[in-house]
C-alpha positions in Angstrom: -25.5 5.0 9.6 -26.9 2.4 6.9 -24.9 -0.8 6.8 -23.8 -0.6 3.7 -21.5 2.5 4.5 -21.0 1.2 7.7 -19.7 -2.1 6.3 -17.4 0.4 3.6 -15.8 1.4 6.4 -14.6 -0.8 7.8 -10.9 -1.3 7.0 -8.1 -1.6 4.7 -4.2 -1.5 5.7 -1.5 -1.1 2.6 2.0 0.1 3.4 0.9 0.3 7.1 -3.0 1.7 6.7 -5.0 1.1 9.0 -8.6 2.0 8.3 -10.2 3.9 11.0 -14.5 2.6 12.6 -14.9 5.3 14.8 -17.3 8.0 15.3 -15.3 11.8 15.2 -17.5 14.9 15.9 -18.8 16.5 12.7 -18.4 19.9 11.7 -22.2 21.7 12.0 -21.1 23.8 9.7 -20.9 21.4 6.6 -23.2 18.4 8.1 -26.5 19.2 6.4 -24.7 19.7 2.7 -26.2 18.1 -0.2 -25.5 14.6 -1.4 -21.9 14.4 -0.8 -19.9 13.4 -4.2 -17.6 10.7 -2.1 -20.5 8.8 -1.6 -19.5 7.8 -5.3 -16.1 6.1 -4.3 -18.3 3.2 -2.3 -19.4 1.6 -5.3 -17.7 0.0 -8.4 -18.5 2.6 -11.0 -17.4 5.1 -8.8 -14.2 3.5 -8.2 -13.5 3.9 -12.0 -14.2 7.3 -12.5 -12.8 8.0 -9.1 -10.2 10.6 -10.6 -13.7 12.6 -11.5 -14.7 12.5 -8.3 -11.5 13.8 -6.4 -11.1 16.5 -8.3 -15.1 17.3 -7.3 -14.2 17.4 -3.9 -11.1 19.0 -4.3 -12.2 22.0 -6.2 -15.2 22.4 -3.3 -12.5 22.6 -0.7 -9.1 20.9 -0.4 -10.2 20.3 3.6 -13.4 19.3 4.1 -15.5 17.2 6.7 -17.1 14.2 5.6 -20.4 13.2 6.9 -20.4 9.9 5.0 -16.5 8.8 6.2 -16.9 10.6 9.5 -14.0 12.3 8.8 -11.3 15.4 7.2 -11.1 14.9 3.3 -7.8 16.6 2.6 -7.4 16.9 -1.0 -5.1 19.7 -2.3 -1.6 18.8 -3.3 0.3 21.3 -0.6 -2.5 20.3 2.0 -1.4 16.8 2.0 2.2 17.5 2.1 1.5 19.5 5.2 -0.7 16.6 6.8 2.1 13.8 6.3 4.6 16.2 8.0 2.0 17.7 10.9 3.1 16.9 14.6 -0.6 16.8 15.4 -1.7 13.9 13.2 -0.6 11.1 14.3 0.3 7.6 12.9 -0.5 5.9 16.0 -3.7 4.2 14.8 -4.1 0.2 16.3 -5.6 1.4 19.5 -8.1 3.8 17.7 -9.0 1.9 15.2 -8.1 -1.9 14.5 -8.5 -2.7 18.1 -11.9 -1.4 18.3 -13.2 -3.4 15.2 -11.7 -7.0 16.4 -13.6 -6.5 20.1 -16.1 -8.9 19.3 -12.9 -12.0 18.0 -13.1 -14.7 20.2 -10.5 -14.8 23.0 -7.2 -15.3 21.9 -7.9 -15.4 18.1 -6.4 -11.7 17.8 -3.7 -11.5 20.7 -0.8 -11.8 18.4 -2.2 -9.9 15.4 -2.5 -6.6 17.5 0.6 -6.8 19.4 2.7 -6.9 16.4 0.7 -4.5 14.7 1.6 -2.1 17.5 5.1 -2.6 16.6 4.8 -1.6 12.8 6.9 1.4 11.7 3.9 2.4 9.8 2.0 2.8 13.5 4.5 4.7 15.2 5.3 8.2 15.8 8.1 10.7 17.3 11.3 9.2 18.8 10.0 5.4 18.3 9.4 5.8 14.9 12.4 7.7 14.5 14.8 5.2 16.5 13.1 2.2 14.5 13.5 3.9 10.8 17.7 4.6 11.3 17.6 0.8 12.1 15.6 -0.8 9.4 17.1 1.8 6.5 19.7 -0.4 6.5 18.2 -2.8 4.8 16.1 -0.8 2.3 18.8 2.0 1.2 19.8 2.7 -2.7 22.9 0.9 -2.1 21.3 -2.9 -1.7 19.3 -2.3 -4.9 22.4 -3.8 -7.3 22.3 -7.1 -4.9 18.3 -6.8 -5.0 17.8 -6.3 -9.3 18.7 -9.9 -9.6 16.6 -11.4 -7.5 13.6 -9.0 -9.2 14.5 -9.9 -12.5 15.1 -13.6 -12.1 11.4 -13.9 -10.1 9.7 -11.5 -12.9 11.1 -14.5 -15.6 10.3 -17.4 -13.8 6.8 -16.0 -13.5 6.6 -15.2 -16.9 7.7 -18.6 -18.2 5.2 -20.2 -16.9 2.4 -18.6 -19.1 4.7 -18.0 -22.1 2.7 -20.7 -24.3 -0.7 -20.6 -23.2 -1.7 -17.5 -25.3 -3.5 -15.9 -22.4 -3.5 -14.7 -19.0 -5.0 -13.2 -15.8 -2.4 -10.3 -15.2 -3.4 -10.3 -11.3 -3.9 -14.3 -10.3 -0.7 -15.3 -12.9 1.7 -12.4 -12.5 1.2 -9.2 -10.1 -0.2 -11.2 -7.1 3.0 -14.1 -6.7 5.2 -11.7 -7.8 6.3 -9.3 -4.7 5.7 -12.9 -2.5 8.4 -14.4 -3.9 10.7 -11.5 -4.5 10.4 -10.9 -0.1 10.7 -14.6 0.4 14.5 -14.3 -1.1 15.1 -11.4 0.4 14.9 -12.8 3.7 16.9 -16.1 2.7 14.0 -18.7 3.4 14.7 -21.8 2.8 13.3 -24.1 0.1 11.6 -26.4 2.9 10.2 -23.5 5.0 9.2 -21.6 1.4 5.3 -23.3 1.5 4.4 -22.0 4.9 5.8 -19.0 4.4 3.6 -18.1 0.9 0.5 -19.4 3.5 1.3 -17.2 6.2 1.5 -14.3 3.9 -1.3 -15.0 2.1 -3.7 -15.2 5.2 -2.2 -11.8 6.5 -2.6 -10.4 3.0 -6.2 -11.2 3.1 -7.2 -9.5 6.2 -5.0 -6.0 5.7 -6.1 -6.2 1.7 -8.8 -8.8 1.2 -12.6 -8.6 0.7 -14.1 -5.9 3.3 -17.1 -8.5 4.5 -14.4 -11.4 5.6 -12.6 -9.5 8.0 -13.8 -11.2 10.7 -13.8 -14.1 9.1 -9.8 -13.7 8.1 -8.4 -12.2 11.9 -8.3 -15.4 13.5 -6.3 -17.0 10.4 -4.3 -13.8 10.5 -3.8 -14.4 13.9 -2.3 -17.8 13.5 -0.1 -17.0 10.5 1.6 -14.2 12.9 1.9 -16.8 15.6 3.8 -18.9 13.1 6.0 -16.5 11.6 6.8 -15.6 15.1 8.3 -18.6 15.9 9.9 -18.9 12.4 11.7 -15.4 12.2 12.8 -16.1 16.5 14.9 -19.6 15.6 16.1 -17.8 12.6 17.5 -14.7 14.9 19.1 -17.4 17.2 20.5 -19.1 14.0 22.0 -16.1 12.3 22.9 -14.6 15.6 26.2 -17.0 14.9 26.3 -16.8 11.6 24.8 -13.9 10.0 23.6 -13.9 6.5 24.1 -11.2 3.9 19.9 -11.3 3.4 17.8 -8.9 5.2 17.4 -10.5 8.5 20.8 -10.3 8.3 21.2 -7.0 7.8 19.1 -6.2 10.4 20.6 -8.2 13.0 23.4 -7.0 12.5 22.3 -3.5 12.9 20.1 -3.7 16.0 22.4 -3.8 18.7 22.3 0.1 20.0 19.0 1.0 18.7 17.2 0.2 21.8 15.0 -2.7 20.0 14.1 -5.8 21.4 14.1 -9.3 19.1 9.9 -8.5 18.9 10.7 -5.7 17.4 12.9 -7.2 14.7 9.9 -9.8 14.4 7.2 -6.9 13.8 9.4 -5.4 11.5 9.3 -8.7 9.1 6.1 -8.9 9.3 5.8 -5.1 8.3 7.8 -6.1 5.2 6.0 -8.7 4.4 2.4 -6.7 4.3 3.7 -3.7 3.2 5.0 -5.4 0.4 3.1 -7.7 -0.6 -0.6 -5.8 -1.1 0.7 -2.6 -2.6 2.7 -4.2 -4.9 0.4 -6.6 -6.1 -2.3 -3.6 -7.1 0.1 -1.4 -8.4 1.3 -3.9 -11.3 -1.8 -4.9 -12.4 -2.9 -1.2 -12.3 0.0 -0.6 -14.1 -0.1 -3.3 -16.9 -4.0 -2.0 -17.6 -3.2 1.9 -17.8 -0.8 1.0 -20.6 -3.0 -1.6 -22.2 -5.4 2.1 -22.5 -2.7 3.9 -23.9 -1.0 2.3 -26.8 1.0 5.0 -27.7 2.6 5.6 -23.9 3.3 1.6 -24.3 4.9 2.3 -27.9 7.2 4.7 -26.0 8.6 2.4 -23.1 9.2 -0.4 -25.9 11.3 1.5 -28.1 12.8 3.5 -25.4 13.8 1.0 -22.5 15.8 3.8 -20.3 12.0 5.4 -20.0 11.2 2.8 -17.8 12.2 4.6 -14.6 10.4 7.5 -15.0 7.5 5.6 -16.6 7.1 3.4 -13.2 6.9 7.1 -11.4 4.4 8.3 -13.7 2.2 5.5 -12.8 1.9 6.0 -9.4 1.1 9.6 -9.9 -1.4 8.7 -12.5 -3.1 5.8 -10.6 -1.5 4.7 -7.2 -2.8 1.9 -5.4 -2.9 3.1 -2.3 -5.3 6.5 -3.0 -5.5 7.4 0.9 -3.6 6.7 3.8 -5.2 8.3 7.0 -4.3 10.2 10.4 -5.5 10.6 14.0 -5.8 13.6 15.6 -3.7 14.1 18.5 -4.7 17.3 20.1 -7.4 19.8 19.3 -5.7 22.2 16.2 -6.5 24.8 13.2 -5.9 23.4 9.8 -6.6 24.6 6.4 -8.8 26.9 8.5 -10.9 24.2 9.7 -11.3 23.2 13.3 -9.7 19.6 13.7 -10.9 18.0 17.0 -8.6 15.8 19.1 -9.8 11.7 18.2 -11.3 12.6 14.9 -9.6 11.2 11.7 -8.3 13.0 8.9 -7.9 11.0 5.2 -5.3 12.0 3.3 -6.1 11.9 -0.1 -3.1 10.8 -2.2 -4.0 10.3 -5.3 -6.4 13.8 -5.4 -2.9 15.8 -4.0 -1.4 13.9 -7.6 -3.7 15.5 -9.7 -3.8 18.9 -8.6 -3.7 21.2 -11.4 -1.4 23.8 -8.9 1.3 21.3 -9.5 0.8 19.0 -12.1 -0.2 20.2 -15.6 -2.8 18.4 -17.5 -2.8 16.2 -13.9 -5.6 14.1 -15.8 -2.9 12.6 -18.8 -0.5 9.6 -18.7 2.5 11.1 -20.4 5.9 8.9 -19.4 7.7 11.7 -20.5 6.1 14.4 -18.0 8.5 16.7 -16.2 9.1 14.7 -12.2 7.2 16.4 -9.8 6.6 16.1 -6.3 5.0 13.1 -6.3 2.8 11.6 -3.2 2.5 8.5 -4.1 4.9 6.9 -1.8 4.3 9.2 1.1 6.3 12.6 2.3 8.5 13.6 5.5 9.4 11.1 7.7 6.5 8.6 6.7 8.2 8.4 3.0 7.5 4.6 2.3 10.8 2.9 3.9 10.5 0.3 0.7 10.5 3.1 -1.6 13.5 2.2 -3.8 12.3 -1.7 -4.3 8.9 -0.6 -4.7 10.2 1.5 -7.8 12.6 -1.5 -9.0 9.8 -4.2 -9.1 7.2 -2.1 -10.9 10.2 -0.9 -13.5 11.7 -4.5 -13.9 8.4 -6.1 -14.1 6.2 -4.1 -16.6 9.4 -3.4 -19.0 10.0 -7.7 -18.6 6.3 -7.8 -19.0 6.0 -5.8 -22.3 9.3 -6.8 -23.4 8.3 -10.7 -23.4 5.2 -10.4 -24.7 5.0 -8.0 -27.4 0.9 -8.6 -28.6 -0.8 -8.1 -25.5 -4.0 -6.9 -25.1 -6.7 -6.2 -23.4 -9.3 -9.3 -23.6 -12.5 -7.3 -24.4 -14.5 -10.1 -24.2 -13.3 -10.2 -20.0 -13.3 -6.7 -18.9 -11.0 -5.9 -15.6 -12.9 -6.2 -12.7 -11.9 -3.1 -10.3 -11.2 -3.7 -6.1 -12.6 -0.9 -4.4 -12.3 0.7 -0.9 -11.8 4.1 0.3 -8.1 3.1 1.1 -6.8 0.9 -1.4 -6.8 0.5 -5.5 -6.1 -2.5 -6.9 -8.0 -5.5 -9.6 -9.7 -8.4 -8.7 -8.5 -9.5 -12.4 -7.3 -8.8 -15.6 -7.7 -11.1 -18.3 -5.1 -10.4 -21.3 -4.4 -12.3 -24.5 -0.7 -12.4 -26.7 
């Protein structure tokens, strides 16, 4: 395999994705087809007319192998529905992949980063994952989102203030990527002195599950470290609110462990979790957000004069252009699906954003209309893998890009600065976007 693809390959993690470097048998009966059209989503144009190439693939087959990702495209809309739900393709990913690609880390430069990777929700399956869900639900359910709008509204203003006289900005570096850091650091309750190390621990993880695909070596060990820290941080903060519990997350979650057979390492992972989960996703899918209705002026027109549209206008977003396009699977156990032979150990791509743009259930899949009928959207995941930060996900990108527009009513693009797109198989995001007012 050239290094180029190889290198492609490598990894990405958002909301718990893991991506897979491993070699799964190939299907003879599809090996020796033409140039395949996903070898368009490894560079940057393809990445922009990525929609175009989805539905090429899709229309071929909604299952197909890939020669060039070693592994099952699934691409229809009712095909990736029944791949999140499938017993047989399994979420339990560090040992089959992330492990294998961190072999060559110096001793002890990656201990911590793949036991509490291990522990993720987002890398568990059956009666763990189940067990670990009930517990941290708690914290994420509709019900906390009254106690969480202010805290999203008040960091969405703050942010904003700070760039209210300069006359320009870069969307991602001023707005989208502080944004969800600052929202999770109140939500867990950290304290002003501890707030500078925790924004540097979550930066470093951010930048190996979400950074630049050539540094991941280079970003484990700092990973590492950052884990190690916020280890010892979240444990004296369990002994301290052990006593005297907090109405923040940590908290919440204390307070909810005892029965549901999890250890304080678990509680720990979980934190962590949070902090990835949230922090990567949400940065790409505001700045995606803020440039799809830079493109269409008269969807933005809409949201301004009709502020209750700003719920279903957030939805429509990720439909249209989610930033996390594929999340991916390991097969368990040798299985039939979509009438292809799936082989135990090979890896199966589930392709979100294709699935939301299926014609079967989306009409005119290809337009970003905020007043389209709600549909079964895959953005956030199906089954029991729905994204456990669903509901704040959906508040931050509502309270941010209504704030955003609201604020600053003559943005625009800045032709002279294009966007610059971040592309990987996995994830969907810009490395900036300069705007003016």
């Amino acid at each position: 395999m050239p290094r180029r693809v190889r290198c492609f390959l490598l990894r990405s993690l958002t909301c718990g994705d893991v991506h897979p470097y491993r070699r799964a048998m190939p299907d003879p009966s599809v090996t020796n087809r033409p140039q395949a059209p996903e070898l368009g989503l490894m560079t940057r144009e393809g990445a922009v007319r990525a929609a175009d190439i989805y539905q090429r693939i899709r229309e071929a087959a909604p299952v197909s192998w890939s020669p060039t990702f070693m592994g099952w495209l699934i691409m229809g809309h009712a095909e990736v529905t029944s791949a999140f739900r499938h017993p047989q393709l399994s979420s339990e990913r560090v040992d089959a992949t992330l492990e294998p690609q961190l072999r060559r880390a110096a001793p002890g430069t990656t201990d911590h980063l793949l036991r509490f990777t291990r522990r993720f929700i987002t890398m568990k399956d059956g009666t763990a994952h189940a067990t670990t869900r009930r517990w941290a639900s708690r914290g994420f359910g509709p019900q906390r989102l009254a106690s969480w709008r202010p805290v999203v509204e008040r960091t969405t203003h703050d942010l904003l203030d700070a760039v209210a006289t300069r006359g320009e900005l870069d969307v991602v570096k001023d707005f989208a990527d502080p944004f969800p850091g600052r929202v999770i650091t109140a939500l867990f309750g950290v304290a002003p002195a501890d707030q500078a190390m925790f924004h540097e621990c979550s930066e470093r993880i951010a930048s190996f599950f979400g950074g630049a695909l050539h540094q991941m070596e280079a970003a484990a060990p700092r990973a590492n470290a950052a884990i190690a820290r916020l280890d010892a941080y979240f444990r004296g903060r369990l002994a301290q609110e052990r006593h005297q519990p907090g109405e923040d997350l940590l908290g919440l979650w204390i307070a909810g462990h005892e029965g549901a057979e999890l250890d304080e390492e678990d509680i720990v992972a979980q934190c962590i979790a949070t902090l990835v989960g949230g922090n990567i996703t949400t940065t790409d899918q505001l700045a995606i957000g803020a440039r799809v209705f830079l493109e269409h002026p008269e969807q933005l027109r809409l949201l301004r004069e009709q502020p209750e549209l700003a719920r279903p206008a957030a939805e429509e977003l990720v439909r249209f252009e989610g930033s996390v396009p594929f999340m991916h699977r390991i097969v368990k156990e040798d299985f039939e699906f979509g009438g292809k032979p799936f082989k135990k150990g090979q890896t199966a791509f589930l392709g979100i954003t294709s699935g939301n743009h299926d014609p079967r259930v989306f009409e005119a899949p290809e337009r970003f209309d905020i007043l389209r009928k709600p549909g079964p959207n895959l953005g956030y995941g199906t089954g029991r893998h729905t994204c456990l930060g669903i509901h704040l996900a959906r508040l931050e990108l509502e309270v941010a890009l209504q704030t955003l527009f609201q604020r600053l009513p003559g943005l625009r693009l800045d032709e002279r600065r294009p966007p610059r797109v971040k592309f990987n198989l996995l994830t969907r995001g810009l490395e900036s976007l300069m705007v003016r007012f």
